[in-house]
N, C-alpha and C positions, 0 to 999 in steps of 0.2 A: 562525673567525678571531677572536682574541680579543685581539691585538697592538693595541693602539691605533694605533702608528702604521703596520704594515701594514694598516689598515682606514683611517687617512688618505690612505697612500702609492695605494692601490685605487682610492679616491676621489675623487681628483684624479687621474690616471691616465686612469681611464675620464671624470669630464669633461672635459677634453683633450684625448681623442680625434678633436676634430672642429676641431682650428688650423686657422686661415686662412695661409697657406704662398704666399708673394709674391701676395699678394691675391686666392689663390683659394682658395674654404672647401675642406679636405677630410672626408675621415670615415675614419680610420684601422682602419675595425673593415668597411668596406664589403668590400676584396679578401678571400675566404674562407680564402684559408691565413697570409696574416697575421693577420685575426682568431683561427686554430687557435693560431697562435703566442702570439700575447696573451691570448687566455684560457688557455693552460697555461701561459706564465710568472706569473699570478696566482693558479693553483692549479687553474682548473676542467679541463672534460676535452674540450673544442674543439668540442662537437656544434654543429650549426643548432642544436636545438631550444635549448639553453643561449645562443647568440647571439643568438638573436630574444627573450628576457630582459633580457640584456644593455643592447643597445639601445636595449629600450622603457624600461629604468629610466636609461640615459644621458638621454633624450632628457627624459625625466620629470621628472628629477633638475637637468638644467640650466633647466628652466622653474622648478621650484619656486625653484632658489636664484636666480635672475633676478628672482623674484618675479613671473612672468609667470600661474604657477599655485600656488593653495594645496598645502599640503604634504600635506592629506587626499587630493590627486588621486595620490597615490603606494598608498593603502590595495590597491589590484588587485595590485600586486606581492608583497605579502605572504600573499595569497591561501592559505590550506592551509601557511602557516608557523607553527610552532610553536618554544616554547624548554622544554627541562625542566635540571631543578639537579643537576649529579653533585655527590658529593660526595667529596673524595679526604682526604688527611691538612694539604694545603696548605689546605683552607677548601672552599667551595662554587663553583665554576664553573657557567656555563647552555653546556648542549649546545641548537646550534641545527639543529631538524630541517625540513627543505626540501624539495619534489620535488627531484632531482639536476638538471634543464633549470635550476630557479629559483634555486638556490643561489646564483651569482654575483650574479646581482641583488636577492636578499634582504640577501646581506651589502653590497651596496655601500650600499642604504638603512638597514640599520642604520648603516653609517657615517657615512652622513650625519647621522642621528639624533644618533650618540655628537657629531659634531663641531657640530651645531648646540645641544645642550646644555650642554657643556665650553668650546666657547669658542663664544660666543654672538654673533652679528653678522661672524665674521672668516673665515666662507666666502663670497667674492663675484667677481663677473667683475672681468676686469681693466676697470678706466674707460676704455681706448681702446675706443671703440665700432666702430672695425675690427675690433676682435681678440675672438677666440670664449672666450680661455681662462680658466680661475679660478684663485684665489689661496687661502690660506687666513693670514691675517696675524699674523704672529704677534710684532711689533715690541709694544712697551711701549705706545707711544700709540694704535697700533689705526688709523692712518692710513694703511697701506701703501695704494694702488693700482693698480698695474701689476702684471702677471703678472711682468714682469723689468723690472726699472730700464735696465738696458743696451738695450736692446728699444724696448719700449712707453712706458717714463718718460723715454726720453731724444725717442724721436719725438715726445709728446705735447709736452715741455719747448720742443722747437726749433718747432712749430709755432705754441704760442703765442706765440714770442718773434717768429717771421716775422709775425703778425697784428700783434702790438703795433707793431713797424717799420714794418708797413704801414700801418696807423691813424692813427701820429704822421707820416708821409710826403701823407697828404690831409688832415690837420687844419691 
């Protein structure tokens, strides 16, 4: 997968997969034939064994970018991955070589890699500490916070405003 933003699109995707949905977490990848469906609409080939990759690099992936866990605690997922250079008329490309189970979560960590290097700080959760989702920001000042303005920027918005009414109402 060499598309940058189908390796973003992947990326968020699979960290996403775990919204909180009228205030109850789910895990979008947990029922086995929707997981079949999600991993072949993102190219892979629907096994268990390719899902239990999957997963452990979602779960991986949303620690590091939380900052819960270093980014070295991802190095197991790359386990027996390698990259070699073809080289065609257009220039040099890297063929990345996987077990076929790990594939999908090889590429999702390279993508995190591509996007924590390219734009550096602007993969993070959304600031409603309800909500599970990530963002990647891509506004000029680099201030985004909410996964959706309409959402999350507007609850978080009106919540503060009810505290502040509330505050100036005992003061």
């Amino acid at each position: 997968m060499a598309d940058p933003e189908q390796q973003e699109a992947l990326l968020l995707e699979l960290l996403n997969s775990t919204p909180v949905v009228n205030g109850v977490a789910q895990d979008l990848l947990a029922d086995p034939e929707a997981a079949r469906s999600w991993q072949r609409a993102h190219g892979g080939s629907g096994t268990a064994a390719e899902l239990r990759g999957l997963v452990a690099a979602r779960d991986a992936l949303q620690e590091v970018v939380r900052g819960t866990r270093p980014a070295t605690s991802l190095a197991p997922l790359l386990e027996d991955v390698t990259s070699r250079p073809r080289l065609s008329p257009e220039g040099v490309s890297w063929q990345l070589d996987a077990p076929a189970e790990r594939r999908m979560a090889a590429d999702a960590v390279l993508a995190w890699s591509t996007v924590h290097q390219t734009l550096p700080g602007r993969l993070r959760p959304c600031a409603n500490p309800e909500c599970r989702l990530f963002l990647i920001d891509r506004s000029r000042t680099n201030k985004a916070r909410w996964c959706s303005m309409a959402v999350c920027g507007n609850r978080m918005k009106a919540r503060r405003h009810y505290q502040r009414t509330r505050d100036a109402l005992t003061d």
